[in-house]
TORPA-887752 format. One record per residue (C-alpha): residue in three letters; x, y, z. Coordinates in steps of 0.02 Angstrom, whole numbers, padded with zeros to 5 digits, always signed. Layout:
BEGIN
ALAXYZ;...
***
This chain:
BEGIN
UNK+05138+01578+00339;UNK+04960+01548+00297;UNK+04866+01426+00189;UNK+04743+01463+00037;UNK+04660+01377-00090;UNK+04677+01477-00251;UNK+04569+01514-00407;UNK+04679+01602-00531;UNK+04684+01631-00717;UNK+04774+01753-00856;UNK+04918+01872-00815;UNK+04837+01932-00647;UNK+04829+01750-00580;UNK+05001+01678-00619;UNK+05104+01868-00560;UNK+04980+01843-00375;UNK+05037+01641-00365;UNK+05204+01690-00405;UNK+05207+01811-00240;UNK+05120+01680-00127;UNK+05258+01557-00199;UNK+05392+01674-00141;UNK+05325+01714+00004;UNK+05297+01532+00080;UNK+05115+01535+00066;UNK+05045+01362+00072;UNK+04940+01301-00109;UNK+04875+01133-00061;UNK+04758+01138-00232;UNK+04741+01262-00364;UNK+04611+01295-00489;UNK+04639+01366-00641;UNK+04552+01368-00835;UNK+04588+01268-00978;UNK+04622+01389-01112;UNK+04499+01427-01250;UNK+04507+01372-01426;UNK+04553+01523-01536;UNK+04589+01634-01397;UNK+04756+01725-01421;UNK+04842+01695-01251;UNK+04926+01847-01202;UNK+04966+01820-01036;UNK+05065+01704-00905;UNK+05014+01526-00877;UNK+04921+01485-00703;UNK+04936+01328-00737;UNK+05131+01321-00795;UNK+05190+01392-00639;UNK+05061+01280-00520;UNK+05126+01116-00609;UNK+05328+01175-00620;UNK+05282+01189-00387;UNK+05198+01024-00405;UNK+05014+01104-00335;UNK+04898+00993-00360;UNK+04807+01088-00494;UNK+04619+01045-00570;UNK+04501+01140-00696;UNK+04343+01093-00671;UNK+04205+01152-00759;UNK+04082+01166-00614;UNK+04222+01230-00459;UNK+04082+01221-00334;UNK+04002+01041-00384;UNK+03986+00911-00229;UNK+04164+00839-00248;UNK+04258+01006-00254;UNK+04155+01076-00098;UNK+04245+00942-00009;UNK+04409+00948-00081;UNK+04411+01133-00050;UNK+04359+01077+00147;UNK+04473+00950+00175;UNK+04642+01056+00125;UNK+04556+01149+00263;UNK+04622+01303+00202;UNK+04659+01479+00296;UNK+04595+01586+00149;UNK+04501+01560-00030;UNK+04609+01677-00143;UNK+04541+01713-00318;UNK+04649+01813-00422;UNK+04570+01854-00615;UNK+04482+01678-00615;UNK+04311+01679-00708;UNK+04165+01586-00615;UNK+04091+01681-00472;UNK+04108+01579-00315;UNK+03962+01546-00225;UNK+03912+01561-00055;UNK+03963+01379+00010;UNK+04139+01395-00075;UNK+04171+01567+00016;UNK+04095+01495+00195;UNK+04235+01351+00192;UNK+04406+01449+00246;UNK+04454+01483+00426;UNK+04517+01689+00385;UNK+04403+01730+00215;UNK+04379+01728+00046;UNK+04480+01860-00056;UNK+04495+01928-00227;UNK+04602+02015-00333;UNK+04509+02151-00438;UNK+04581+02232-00593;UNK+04505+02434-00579;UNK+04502+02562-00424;UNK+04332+02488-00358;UNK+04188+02489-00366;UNK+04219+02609-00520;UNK+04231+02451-00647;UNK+04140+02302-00556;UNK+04105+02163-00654;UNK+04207+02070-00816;UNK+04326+02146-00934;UNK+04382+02305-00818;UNK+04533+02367-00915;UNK+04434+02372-01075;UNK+04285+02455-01027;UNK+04403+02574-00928;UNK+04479+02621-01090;UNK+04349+02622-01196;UNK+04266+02747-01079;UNK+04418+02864-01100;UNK+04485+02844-00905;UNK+04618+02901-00846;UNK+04674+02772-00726;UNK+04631+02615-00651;UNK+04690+02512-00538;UNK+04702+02329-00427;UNK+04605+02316-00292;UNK+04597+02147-00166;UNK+04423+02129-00078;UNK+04315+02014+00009;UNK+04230+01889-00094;UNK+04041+01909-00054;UNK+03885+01844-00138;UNK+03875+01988-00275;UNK+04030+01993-00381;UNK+04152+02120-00337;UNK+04064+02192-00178;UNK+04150+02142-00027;UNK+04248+02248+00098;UNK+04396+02343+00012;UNK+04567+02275+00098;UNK+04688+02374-00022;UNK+04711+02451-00188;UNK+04834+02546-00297;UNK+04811+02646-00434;UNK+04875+02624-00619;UNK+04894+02785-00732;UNK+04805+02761-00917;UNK+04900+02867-01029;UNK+04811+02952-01192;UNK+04886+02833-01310;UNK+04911+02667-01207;UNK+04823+02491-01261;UNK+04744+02368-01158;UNK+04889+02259-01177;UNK+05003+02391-01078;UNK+04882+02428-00964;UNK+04817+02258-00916;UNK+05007+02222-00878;UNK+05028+02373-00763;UNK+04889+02304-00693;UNK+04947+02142-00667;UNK+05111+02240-00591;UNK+04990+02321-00472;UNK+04902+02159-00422;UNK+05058+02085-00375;UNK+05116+02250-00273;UNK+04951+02257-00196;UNK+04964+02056-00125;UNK+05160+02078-00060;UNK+05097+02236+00028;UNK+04941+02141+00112;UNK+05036+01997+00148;UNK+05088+02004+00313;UNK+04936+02070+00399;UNK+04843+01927+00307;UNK+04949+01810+00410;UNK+04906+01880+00582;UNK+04704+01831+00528;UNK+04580+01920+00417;UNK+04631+02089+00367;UNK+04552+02256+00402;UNK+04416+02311+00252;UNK+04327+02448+00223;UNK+04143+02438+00170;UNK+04117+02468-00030;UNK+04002+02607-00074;UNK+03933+02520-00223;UNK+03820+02668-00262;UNK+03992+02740-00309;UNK+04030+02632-00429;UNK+03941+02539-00601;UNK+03952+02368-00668;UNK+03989+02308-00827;UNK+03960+02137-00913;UNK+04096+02044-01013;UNK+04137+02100-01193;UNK+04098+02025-01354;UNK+04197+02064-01529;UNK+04019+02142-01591;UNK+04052+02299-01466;UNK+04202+02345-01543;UNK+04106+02409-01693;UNK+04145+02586-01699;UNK+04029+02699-01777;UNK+04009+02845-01908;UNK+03940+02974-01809;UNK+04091+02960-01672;UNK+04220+03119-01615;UNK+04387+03049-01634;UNK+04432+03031-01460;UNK+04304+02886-01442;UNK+04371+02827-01590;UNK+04536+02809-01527;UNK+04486+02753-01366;UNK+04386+02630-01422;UNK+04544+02567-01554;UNK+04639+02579-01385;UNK+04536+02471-01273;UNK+04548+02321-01386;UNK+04656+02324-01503;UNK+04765+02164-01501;UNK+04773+02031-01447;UNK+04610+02063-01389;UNK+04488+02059-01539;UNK+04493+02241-01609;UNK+04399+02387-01660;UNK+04316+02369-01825;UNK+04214+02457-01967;UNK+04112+02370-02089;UNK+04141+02468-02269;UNK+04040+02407-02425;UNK+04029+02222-02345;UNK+04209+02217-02311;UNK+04282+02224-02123;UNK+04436+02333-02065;UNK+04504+02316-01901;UNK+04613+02415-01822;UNK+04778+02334-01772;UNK+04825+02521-01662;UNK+04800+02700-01632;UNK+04902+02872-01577;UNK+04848+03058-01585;UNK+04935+03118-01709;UNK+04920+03313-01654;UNK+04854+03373-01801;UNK+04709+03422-01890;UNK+04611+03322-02017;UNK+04691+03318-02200;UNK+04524+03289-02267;UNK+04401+03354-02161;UNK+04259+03317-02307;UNK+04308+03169-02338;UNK+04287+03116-02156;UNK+04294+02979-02093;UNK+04406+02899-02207;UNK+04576+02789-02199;UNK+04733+02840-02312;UNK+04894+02830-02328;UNK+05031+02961-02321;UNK+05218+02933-02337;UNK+05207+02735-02310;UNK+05114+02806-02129;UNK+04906+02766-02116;UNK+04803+02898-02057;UNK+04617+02902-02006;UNK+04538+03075-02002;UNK+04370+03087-01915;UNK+04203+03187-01937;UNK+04263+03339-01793;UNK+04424+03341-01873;UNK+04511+03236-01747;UNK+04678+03159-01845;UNK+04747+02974-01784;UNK+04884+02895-01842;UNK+04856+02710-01875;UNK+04980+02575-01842;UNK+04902+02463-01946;UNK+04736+02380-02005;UNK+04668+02207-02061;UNK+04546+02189-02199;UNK+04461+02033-02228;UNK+04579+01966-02125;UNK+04751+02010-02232;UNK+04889+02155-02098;UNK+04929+02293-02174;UNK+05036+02415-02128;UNK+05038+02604-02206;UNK+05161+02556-02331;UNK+05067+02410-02379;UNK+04906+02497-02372;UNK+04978+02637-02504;UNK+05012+02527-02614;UNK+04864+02426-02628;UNK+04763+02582-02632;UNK+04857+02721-02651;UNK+04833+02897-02576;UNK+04666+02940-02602;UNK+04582+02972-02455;UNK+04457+02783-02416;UNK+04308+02863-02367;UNK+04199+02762-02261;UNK+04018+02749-02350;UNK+03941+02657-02225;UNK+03769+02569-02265;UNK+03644+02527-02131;UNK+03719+02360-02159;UNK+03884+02384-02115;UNK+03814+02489-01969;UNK+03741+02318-01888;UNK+03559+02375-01879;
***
């Protein structure tokens, strides 16, 4: 079997290790992330796995400084493999393997270039997405397409789900490639980037939904990152609610003039929107205190919590 230096990080990076572990794939240094402070870490840990195989594993903060140019030449590997890590790798870095630099992508691309794939994905109300594994080239996400696989988004899923089928897909995607990777560099196909859009990473601030929304966007956006990523919010009268989940309920509004609004019906939370869209609401957090629908109904009842936005809790 081959060689490769890898790049990996979150639930995409320690599933694609795990296959080149299985498969006999030789690691002679890893790099990885140190987790951030207050992140929630949902996923698998890169570097766990790298230290329980005794890689040598670093996490530099610069991966293409002086020292780690020649670290990465003198493991002289076969292939650079970067599954979900988050520094682009320059030009010098991808020039050093004997076969090619690879990556593993989390969307169908080039639909979905760029950071944060799943979310946007969702938040755009798609349908599917998928794992793709490219050449690295000097634009992110824009080398020759080696192999993909779709992954189905279904109308009520959350980024959690779907950023694990992902990471499913990922894995799937490497076994398959696999053993035409160790015969030399595999067969791509150009990418059409006119075919596809790029998007930039996320921050909390553009999970702000707002008033004027249909309730489809509303859910998608609830959907896309609800947690552990940081969640959709409103900002009512100076105090923050976020959104914890969302589901169509199927039904109409209950109080179409009161829309939107938040209540509670039967220990179950509800948020009916202004074109009479219905969701049901696992649960919210205001000011920072979960509650669920039962909680919520009891703390405020059953009156419909209309959401009398100002221009200050719109952000502008």
């Amino acid at each position: 079997m081959f060689s490769a230096v890898v790049y990996a990080y979150s639930e995409v990076g320690q599933r694609c290790l795990q296959v080149l572990l299985d498969h006999g794939v030789r690691v002679p240094l890893l790099f990885t992330h140190e987790d951030q402070a207050g992140e929630q870490r949902w996923f698998g840990s890169v570097a766990d796995l790298a230290r329980a195989h005794g890689l040598r594993t670093v996490t530099p903060a610069q991966p293409a400084a002086p020292e780690w140019l020649q670290a990465v030449r003198e493991s002289a590997p076969d292939y650079l493999l970067a599954f979900y890590y988050r520094s682009l790798l320059p030009p010098p870095l991808l020039a050093l393997p004997r076969w090619g630099a690879l990556n593993m992508h989390g969307s169908l691309l080039p639909r979905y270039r760029g950071r944060a794939p799943v979310n946007w994905a969702i938040a755009n109300g798609e349908t599917q997405t998928g794992a793709t594994l490219h050449y690295m080239a000097a634009r992110a996400d824009a080398g020759p397409i080696v192999a993909q696989e779709a992954v189905a988004i279904g109308p009520n899923d959350h980024a959690l789900a779907v950023s694990m089928a992902v990471a499913a897909a990922a894995a799937r995607v490497l076994t398959g490639a696999l053993p035409a990777m160790a015969l030399g560099p595999p067969a791509g196909r150009p990418m059409d980037l006119t075919a596809g859009s790029y998007f930039g990473g996320r921050r909390p601030e553009d999970g702000r939904i707002q008033l004027d929304w249909p309730g489809m966007r509303v859910h998608a956006m609830i959907r896309a990152v609800a947690p552990p990523f940081p969640g959709a919010f409103v900002q009512v009268q100076g105090r923050r609610v976020v959104f914890t989940s969302s589901r169509t309920a199927g039904e109409a509004a209950r109080h179409p003039a009161d829309a939107p609004c938040l209540y509670a019906e039967d220990g179950q939370l509800f948020m009916d929107c202004q074109d009479g869209v219905r969701l049901a609401i696992g649960g919210v957090l205001i000011d920072g205190t979960a509650l669920d629908g039962r909680e919520f109904q009891e703390r405020f009842g059953t009156q419909p919590w209309r959401f009398n936005f100002t221009a200050q809790d719109q952000g502008t």
